[in-house]
C-alpha positions in Angstrom: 7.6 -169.2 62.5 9.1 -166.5 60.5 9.6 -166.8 56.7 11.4 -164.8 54.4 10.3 -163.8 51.1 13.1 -161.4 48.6 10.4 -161.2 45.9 7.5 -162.5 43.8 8.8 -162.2 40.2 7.9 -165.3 38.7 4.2 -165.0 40.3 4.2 -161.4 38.4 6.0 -162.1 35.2 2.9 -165.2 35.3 0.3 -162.6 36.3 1.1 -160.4 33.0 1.2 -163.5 30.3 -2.7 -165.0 29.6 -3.4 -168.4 30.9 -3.8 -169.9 27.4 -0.3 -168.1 25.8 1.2 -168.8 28.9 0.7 -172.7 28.5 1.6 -172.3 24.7 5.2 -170.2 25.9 5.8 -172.7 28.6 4.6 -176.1 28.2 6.7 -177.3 31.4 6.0 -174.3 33.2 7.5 -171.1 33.7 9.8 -172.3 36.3 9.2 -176.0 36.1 10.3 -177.2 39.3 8.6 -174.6 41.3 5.9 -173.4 39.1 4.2 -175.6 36.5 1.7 -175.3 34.4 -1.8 -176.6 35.2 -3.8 -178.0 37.8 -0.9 -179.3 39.3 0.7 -175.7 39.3 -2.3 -174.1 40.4 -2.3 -176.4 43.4 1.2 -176.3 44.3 1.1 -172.5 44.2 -2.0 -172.2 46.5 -0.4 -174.8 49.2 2.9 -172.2 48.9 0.5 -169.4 49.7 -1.0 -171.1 52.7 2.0 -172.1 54.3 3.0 -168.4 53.9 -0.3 -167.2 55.7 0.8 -169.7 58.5 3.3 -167.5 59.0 3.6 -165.8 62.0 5.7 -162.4 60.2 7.4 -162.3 57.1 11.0 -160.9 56.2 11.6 -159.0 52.7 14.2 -156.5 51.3 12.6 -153.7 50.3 9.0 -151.9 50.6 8.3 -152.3 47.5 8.6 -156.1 47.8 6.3 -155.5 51.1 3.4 -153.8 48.8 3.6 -156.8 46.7 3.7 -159.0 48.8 0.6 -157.8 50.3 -1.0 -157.0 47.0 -0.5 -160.9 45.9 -1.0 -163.2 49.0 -3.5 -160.6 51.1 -1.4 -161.3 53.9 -1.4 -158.4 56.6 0.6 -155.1 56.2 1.9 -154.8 59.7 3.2 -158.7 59.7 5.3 -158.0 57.0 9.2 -156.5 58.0 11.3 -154.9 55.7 15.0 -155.8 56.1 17.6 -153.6 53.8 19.9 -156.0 52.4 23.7 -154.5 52.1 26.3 -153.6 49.7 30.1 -155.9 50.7 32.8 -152.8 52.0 35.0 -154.1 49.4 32.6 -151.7 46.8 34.3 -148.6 47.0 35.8 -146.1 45.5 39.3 -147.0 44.1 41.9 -144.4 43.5 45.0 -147.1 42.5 45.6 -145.9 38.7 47.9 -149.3 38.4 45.0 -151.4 39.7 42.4 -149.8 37.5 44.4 -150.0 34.2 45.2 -153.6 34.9 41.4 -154.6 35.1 40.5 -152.0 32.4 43.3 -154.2 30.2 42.3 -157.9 31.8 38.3 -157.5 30.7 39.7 -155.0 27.5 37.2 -152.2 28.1 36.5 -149.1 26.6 37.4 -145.6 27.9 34.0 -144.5 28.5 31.2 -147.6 29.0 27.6 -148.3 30.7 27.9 -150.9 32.8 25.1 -154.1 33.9 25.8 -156.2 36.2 23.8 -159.7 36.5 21.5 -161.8 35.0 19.6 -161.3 32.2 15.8 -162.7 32.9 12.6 -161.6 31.7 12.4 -159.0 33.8 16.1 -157.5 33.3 15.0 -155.7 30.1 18.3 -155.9 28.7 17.5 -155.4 25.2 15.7 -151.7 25.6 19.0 -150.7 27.8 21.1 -152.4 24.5 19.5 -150.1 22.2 19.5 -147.3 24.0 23.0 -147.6 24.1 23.6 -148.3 20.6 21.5 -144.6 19.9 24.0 -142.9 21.9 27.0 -145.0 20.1 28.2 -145.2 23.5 29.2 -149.4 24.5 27.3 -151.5 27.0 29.6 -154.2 29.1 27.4 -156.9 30.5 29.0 -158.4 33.5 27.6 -161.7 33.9 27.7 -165.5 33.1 24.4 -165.8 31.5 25.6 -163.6 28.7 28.0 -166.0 27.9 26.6 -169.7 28.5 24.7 -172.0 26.5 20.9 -171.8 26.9 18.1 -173.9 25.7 15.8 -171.8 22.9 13.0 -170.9 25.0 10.9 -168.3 25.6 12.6 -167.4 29.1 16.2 -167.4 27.6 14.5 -165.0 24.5 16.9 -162.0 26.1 19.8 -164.2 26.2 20.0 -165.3 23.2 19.4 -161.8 21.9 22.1 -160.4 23.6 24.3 -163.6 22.4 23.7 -163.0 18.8 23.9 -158.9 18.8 27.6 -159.0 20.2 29.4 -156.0 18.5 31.5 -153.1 19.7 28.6 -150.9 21.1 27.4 -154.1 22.9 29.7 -156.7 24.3 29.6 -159.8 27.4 33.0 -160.5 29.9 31.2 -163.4 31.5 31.3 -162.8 35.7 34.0 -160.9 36.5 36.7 -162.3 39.7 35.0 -161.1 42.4 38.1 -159.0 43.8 37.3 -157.5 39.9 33.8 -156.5 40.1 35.0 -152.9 42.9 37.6 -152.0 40.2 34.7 -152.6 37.1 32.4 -150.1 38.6 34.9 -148.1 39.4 35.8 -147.9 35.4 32.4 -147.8 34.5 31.4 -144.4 33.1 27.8 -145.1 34.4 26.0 -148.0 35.8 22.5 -148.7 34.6 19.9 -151.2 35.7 16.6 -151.4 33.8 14.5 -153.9 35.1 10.9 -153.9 35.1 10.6 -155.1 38.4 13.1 -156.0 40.9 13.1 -157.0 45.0 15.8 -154.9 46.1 19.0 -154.3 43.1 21.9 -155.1 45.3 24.3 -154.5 42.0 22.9 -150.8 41.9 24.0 -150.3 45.6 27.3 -151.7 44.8 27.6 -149.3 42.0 27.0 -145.8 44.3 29.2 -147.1 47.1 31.9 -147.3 44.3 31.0 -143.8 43.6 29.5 -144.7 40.1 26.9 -142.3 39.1 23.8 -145.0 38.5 20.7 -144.7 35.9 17.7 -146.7 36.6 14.0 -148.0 36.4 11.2 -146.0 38.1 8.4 -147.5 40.1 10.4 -150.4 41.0 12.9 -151.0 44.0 15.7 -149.7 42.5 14.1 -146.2 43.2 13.7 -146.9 46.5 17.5 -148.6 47.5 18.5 -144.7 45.6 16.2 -142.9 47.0 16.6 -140.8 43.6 20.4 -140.1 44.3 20.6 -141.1 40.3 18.6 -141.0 37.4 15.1 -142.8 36.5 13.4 -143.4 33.3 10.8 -145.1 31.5 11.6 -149.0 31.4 9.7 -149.4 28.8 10.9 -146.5 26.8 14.3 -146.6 24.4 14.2 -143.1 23.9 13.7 -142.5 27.5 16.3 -145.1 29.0 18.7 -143.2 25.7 17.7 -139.4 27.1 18.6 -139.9 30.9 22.2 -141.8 29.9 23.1 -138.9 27.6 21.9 -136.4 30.6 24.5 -138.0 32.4 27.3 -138.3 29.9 27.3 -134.8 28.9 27.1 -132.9 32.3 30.4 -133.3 34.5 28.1 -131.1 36.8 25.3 -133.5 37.4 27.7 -136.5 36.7 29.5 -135.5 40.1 26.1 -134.6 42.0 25.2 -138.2 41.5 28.2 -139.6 42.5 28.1 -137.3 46.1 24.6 -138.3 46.4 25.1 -142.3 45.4 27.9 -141.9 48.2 25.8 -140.5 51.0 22.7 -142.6 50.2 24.7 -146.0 50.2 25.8 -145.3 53.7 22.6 -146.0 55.0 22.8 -149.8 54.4 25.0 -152.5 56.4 25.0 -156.1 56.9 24.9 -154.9 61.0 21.9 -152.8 60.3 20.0 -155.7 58.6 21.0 -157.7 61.5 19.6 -155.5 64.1 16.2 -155.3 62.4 15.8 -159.1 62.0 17.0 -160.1 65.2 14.0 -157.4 66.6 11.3 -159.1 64.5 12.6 -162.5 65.5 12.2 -161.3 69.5 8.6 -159.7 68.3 7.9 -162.9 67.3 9.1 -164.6 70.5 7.6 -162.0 72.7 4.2 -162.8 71.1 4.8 -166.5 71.5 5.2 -166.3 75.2 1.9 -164.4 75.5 
């Protein structure tokens, strides 16, 4: 059988906290359902693992998921196929001024924004991108209905609740947009930004360069690798950093539009047939084998 695996997050964002603050952070468990604390997470976790190993191949989204995949579960290299996930053709540019002031009224943006689309998790790293933005006085829309629900007070809703309670005009939530919306946002968007310190893949970063959005983003993660460096990267874990590369961005039309060509040609080498293609092949690999 074949099993397919997007990321290990949880089992990383786990791997970083100590045993003993973890149990004091989570009592229930990080992700109680799937991941709890204790023996009876330990166990649960290691019968996930072996069932994995059983595995004949396994599917992820990006290389970088592969390496860590690997790195976590020691399971083999060359069993372990990456299939590019794909950006909807509705993401494009959009050239309808009527459209684009009629969106730009219905969420009431600014002229010029950074844009985020998604959740925000421990491992978004919202806040740094927040005050970053608020350095350069320039506003941050967050796209997204976690910014805008109720959430327990917990440890893993910290980030929410921050961004809930800093609202202001350099930093503001429109809850998840229509999704015949979302092409027309990026399209407003004066930049699109994604910080996370780790991520499987970043489909909303792919979105954004098919719309022709120039895109800032986290190094060493997977967002480098969907780019392929057709934006700019910085230091997650730096403000100044995250601050420096936006303002690089903002200030030169010249680079601004080199992003945008580049985002353009780089997003053209993901589709939903392509993904297809390469899972169906692994699939018949596995098959082939099977027969043997």
């Amino acid at each position: 059988f074949i099993v397919t695996v997007h990321d290990l997050i949880p089992i990383q964002i786990a791997k970083t906290i100590p045993v003993g603050l973890l149990t004091k952070l989570f009592p229930k468990g990080l992700f109680p359902k799937i991941f709890p604390i204790g023996i009876k997470g330990f166990l649960k976790w290691q019968i996930q693992k072996y069932k994995l190993k059983k595995a004949k191949y396994l599917l992820t989204i990006s290389h970088t998921s592969k390496y860590i995949i690997h790195d976590i579960l020691n399971y083999p290299k060359d069993k372990i196929f990456t299939t590019y996930l794909a950006a909807d053709p509705s993401f494009k540019m959009i050239t309808n001024s009527q459209l684009l002031q009629n969106i730009k009224t219905k969420y009431n943006l600014p002229d010029k924004f950074i844009l985020y689309l998604g959740d925000i998790g421990r491992n978004k790293n919202i806040p740094r991108l927040a005050k970053a933005c608020l350095k350069l006085k320039v506003p941050l829309i967050i796209a997204g209905s976690s910014a805008v629900k109720k959430v327990p007070n917990d440890p893993w809703t910290k980030d929410i609740k921050w961004v809930q309670n800093n609202q202001s005009k350099y930093l503001k939530s429109i809850g998840f947009p229509d999704d015949d919306d979302k092409p027309v946002i990026y399209n407003l968007a004066t930049i699109y930004c994604q910080p996370s310190l780790s991520e499987g893949f970043g489909l909303p970063l792919l979105e954004a360069m098919q719309c022709g959005t120039p895109t800032c983003f986290s190094q060493h993660t997977a967002l480098a690798e969907v780019s392929d460096y057709s934006g700019l990267s910085f230091d997650p874990y730096s403000i100044p950093d995250i601050a420096k590369k936006l303002k690089l961005v903002l200030d030169n039309n010249k680079l601004r539009q080199e992003l945008i060509d580049k985002g353009l040609k780089r997003a053209k080498c993901f589709s939903w047939q392509l993904c297809a293609i390469n899972t169906l092949a692994v699939y018949r690999l596995c098959q082939l084998n099977a027969q043997k």
